[in-house]
C-alpha positions as CSV (number, residue, x, y, z in Angstrom):
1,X,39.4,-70.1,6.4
2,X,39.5,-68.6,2.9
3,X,35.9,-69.3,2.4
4,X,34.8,-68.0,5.5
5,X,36.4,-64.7,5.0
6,X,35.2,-64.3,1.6
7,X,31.3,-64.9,3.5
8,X,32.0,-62.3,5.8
9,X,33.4,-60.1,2.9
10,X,29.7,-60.8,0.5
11,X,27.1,-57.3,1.4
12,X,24.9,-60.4,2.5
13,X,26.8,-62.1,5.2
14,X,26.5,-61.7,8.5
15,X,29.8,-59.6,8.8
16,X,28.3,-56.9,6.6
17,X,25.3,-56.5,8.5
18,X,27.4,-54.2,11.0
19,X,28.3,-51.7,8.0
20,X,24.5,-52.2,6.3
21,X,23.1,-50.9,9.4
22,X,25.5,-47.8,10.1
23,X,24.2,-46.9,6.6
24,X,20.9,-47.0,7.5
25,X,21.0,-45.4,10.5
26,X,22.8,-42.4,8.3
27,X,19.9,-42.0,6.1
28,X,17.7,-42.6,8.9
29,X,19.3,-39.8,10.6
30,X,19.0,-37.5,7.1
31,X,15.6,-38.0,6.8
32,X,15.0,-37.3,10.2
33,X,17.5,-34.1,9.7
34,X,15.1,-32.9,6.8
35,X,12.2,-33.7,8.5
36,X,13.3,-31.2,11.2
37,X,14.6,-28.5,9.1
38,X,12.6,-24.8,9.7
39,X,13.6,-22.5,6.9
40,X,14.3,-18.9,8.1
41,X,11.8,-16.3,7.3
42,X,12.1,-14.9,4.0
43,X,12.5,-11.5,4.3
44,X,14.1,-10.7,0.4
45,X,10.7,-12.6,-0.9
46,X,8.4,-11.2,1.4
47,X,9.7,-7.8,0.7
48,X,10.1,-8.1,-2.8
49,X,6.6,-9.9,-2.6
50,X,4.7,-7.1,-1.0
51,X,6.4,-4.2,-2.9
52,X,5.8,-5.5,-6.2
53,X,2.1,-5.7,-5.9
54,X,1.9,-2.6,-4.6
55,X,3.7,-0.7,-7.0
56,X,2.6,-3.3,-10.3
57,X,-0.7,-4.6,-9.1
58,X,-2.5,-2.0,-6.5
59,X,-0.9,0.9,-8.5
60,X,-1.2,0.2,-12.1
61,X,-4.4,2.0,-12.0
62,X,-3.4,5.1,-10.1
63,X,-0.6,5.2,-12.3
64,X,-3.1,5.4,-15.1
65,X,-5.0,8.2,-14.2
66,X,-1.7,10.4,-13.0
67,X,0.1,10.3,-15.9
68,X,-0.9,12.3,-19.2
69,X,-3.3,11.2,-21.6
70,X,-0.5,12.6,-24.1
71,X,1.9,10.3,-23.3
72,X,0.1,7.0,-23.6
73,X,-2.6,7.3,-26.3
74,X,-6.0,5.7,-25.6
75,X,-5.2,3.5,-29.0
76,X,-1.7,2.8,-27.4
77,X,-0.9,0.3,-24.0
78,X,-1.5,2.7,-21.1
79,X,1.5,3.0,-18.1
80,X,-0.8,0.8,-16.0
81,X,-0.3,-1.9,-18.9
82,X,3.5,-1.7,-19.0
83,X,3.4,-2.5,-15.2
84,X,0.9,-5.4,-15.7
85,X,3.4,-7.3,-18.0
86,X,6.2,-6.6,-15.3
87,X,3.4,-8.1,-13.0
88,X,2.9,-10.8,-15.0
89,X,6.9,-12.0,-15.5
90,X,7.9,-10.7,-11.9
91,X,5.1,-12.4,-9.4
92,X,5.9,-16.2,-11.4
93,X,9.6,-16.0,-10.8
94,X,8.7,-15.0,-6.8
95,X,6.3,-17.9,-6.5
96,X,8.9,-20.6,-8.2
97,X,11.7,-18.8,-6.0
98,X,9.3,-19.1,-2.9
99,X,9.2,-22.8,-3.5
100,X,12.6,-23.5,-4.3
101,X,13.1,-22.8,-0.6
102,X,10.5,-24.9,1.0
103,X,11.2,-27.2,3.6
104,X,9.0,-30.1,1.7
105,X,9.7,-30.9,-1.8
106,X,6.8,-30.3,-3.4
107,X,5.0,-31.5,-6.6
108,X,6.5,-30.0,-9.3
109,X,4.1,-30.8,-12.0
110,X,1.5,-29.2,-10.4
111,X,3.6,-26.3,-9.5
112,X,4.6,-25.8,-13.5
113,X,1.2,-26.0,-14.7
114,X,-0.4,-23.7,-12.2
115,X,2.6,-21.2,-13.2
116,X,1.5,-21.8,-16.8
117,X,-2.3,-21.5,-16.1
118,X,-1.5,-18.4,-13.8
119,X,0.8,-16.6,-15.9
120,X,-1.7,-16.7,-18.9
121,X,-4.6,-16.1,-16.5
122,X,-3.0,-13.1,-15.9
123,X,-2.4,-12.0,-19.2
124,X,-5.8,-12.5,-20.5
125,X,-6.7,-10.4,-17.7
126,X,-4.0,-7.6,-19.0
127,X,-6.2,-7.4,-22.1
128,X,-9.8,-6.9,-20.7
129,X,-8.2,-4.8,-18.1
130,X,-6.7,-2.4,-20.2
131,X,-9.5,-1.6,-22.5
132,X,-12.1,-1.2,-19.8
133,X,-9.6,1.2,-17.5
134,X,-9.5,3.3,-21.1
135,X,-13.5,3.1,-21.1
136,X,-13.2,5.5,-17.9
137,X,-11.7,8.1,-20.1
138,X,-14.7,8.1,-22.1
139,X,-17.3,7.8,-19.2
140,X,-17.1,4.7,-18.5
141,X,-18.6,3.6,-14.5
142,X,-17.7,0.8,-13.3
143,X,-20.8,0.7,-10.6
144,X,-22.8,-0.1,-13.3
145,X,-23.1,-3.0,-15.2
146,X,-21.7,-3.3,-18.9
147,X,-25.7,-3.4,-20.4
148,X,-26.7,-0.3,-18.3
149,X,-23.5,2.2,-18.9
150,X,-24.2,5.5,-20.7
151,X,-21.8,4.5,-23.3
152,X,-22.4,1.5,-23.7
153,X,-26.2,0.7,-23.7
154,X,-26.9,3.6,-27.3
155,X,-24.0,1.4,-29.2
156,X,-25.1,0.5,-33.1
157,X,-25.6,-2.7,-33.9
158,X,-26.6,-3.8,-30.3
159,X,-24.1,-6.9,-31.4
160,X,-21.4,-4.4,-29.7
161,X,-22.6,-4.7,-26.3
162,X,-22.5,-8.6,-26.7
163,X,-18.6,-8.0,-27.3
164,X,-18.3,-5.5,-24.8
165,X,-19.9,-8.1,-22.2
166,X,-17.5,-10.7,-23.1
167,X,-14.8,-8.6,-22.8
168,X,-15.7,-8.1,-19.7
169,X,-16.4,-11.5,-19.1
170,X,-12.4,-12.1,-20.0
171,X,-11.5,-9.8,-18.1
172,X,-13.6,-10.1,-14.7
173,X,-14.3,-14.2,-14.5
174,X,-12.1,-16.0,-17.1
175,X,-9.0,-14.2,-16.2
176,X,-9.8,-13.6,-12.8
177,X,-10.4,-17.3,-12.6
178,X,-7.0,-18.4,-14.5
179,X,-4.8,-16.0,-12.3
180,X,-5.9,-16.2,-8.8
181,X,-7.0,-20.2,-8.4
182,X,-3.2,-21.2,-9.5
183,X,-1.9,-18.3,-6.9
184,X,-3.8,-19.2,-4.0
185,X,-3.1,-22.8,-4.3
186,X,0.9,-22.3,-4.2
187,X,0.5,-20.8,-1.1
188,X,-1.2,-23.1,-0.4
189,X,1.1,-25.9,-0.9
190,X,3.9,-23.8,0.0
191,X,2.2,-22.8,3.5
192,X,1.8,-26.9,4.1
193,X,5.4,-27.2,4.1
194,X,5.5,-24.3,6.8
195,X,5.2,-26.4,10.2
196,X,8.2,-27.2,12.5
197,X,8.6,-29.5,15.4
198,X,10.1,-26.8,17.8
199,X,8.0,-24.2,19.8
200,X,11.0,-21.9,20.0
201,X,11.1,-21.3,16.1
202,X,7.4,-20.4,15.7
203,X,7.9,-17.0,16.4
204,X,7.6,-14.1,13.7
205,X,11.0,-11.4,13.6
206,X,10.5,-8.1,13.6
207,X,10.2,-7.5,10.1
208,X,7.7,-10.1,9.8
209,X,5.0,-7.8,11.8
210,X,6.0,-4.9,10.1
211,X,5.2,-6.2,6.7
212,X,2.2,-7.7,7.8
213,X,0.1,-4.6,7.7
214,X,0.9,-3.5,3.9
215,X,0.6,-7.6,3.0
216,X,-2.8,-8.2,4.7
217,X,-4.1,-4.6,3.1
218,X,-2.9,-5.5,-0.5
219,X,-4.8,-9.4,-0.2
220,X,-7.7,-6.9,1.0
221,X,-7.6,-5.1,-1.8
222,X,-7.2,-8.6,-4.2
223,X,-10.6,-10.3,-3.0
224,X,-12.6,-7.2,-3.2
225,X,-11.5,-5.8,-6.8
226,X,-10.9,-9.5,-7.8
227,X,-14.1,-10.6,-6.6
228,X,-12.8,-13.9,-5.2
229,X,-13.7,-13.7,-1.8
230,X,-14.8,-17.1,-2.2
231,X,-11.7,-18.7,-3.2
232,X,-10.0,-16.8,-0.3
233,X,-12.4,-17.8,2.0
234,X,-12.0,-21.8,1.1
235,X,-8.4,-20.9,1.3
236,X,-8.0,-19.2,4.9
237,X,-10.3,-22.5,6.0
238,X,-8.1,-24.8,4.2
239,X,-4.9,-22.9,6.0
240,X,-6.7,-23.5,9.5
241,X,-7.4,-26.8,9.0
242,X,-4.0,-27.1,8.2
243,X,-2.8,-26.1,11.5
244,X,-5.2,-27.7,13.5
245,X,-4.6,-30.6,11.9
246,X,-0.7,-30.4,12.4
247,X,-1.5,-29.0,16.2
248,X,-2.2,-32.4,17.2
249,X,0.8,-33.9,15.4
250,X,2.7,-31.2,18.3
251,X,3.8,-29.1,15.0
252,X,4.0,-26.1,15.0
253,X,4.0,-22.6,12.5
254,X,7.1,-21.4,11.5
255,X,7.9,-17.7,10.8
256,X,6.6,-18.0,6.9
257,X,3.7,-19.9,8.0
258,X,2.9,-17.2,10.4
259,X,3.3,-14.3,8.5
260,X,1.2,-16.0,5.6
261,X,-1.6,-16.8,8.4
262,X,-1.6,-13.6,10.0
263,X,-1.5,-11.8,6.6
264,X,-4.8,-13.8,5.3
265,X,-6.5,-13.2,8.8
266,X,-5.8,-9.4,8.9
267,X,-7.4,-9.4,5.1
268,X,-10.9,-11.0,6.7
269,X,-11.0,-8.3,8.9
270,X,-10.6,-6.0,6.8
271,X,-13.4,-7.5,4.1
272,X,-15.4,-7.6,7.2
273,X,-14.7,-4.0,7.8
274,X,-15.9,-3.0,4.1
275,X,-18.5,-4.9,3.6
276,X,-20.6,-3.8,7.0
277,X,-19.5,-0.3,5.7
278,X,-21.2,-0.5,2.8
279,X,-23.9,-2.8,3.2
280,X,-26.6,-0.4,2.3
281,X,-25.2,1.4,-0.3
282,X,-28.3,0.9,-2.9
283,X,-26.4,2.0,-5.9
284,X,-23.6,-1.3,-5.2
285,X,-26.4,-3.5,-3.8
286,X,-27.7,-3.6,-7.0
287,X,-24.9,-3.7,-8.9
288,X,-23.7,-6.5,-6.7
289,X,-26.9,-9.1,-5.8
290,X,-27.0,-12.4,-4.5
291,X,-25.7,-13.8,-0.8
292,X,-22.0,-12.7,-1.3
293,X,-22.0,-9.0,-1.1
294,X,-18.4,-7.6,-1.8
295,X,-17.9,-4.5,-3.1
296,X,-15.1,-3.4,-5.5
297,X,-12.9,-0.6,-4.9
298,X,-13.3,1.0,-8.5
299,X,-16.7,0.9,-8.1
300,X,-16.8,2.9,-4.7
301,X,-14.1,5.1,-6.5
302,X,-16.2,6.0,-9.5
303,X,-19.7,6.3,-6.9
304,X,-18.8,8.4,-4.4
305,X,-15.6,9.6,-5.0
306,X,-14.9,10.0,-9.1
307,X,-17.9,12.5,-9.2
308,X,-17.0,14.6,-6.7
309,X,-13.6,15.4,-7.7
């Protein structure tokens, strides 16, 4: 009798098969718990999102040209700098808070080093950035290239205009580069873990809509003065094949997915918009060849709007 009750009492007898299986049907039951967890939307992030690259990003070059040439010194960082660096410390720290609260755990090497690679992207760009917005000041245009600017083209020894280019190259492919293919593909990853198994809860609140307007105009306003309408492009598709794909899985778009979506379809609109608009504008056709015709906004500004102020 003793030995039989000290079987029953071993985690491999029979008699603790009963209890082995109630524990398995509790993490069974987690898992599946997890599995169906929707996070709410996000309004603090969205909000804080959206207003922070309005106010750092869109209007660190506005701020540039308000405030007096006294206070910030062409051979001193400019306003428009000072916001940059907030850019540059604020937007990581929203991204890694943004992931914290997906509903899949997600890689977290790859979300470190695209942090890393996007927060020096970014900072690279600060440089090239600020020295070509304090080329305006001296007649700089940004609708023509670096070769065929007033200032530029007379500069002694030609040698300058090679480090002028590759400033620019810094500033307009390398950093570009560095700062927006780490972004986009956090969303990315982020918007993958945005799918729910419930109908119901794929519905946007009302704050949701209201942001999407100022959201999908700001990402406008990134591919066109970014000139990355390629790496949006590849990652609108990559979004919708996203959903398709989890559409015949019977999953669904929760409120963060939506707003995300919504927010990158309004911006191909309203790239569709600009580019018909200006499509034959010589002056930016030139400046702009090839098969992907995107204008940038500073380049309309100091064409048609710079000289007639």
């Amino acid at each position: 009798m003793e030995a039989a009750a000290r079987r029953r009492q071993q985690p491999g007898a029979a008699g603790a098969q009963p209890g082995a299986s109630f524990l398995q049907g509790r993490h069974s039951s987690i898992k599946a718990d997890e599995a169906d967890h929707t996070a709410p939307f996000h309004l603090d992030l969205w909000f804080y999102f959206t207003l922070q690259n309005w106010v750092l990003d869109f209007g660190r070059p506005i701020a540039m040209l308000v405030f007096p040439l006294q206070w910030f010194p062409l051979n001193k960082p400019s306003v428009g700098d000072y916001f940059h660096m907030a850019y540059n410390v604020i937007t990581p720290f929203l991204l890694l808070k943004l992931i914290e609260r997906s509903p899949r755990t997600l890689p977290r090497s790859v979300i470190y080093v695209s942090i890393i690679i996007f927060i020096m992207g970014a900072s690279i760009h600060l440089v090239g950035d600020s020295v070509n917005h304090r080329l305006l000041f001296s007649g700089y245009q940004h609708h023509l290239s670096v070769r065929e600017n007033p200032i530029i083209k007379n500069l002694k020894p030609e040698t300058l205009i090679d480090s002028f280019e590759l400033l620019y190259y810094y500033d307009e492919y390398l950093g570009h580069s560095m700062w927006y293919i780490p972004f986009f593909l956090i969303l990315v990853m982020y918007f993958s873990g945005c799918f729910t198994a419930s109908k119901a809860q794929s519905v946007m609140p009302r704050p949701a809509l209201l942001l999407v307007a100022p959201s999908g105009l700001y990402y406008w306003y990134l591919v066109t003065e970014g000139q990355i309408f390629i790496l949006f492009i590849f990652t609108f598709f990559a979004m919708l094949a996203l959903v398709l794909h989890q559409k015949r899985r019977r999953l669904f778009l929760d409120s963060n997915g939506l707003f995300l979506f919504y927010s990158f379809a309004l911006t191909l609109l309203l790239v569709t918009f600009w580019v018909a608009w200006l499509w034959n504008d010589p002056v930016l056709r030139k400046k702009y060849p090839g098969v992907i015709y995107v204008p940038e906004p500073w380049a309309f500004y100091t064409l048609h709007v710079s000289s007639e102020l």
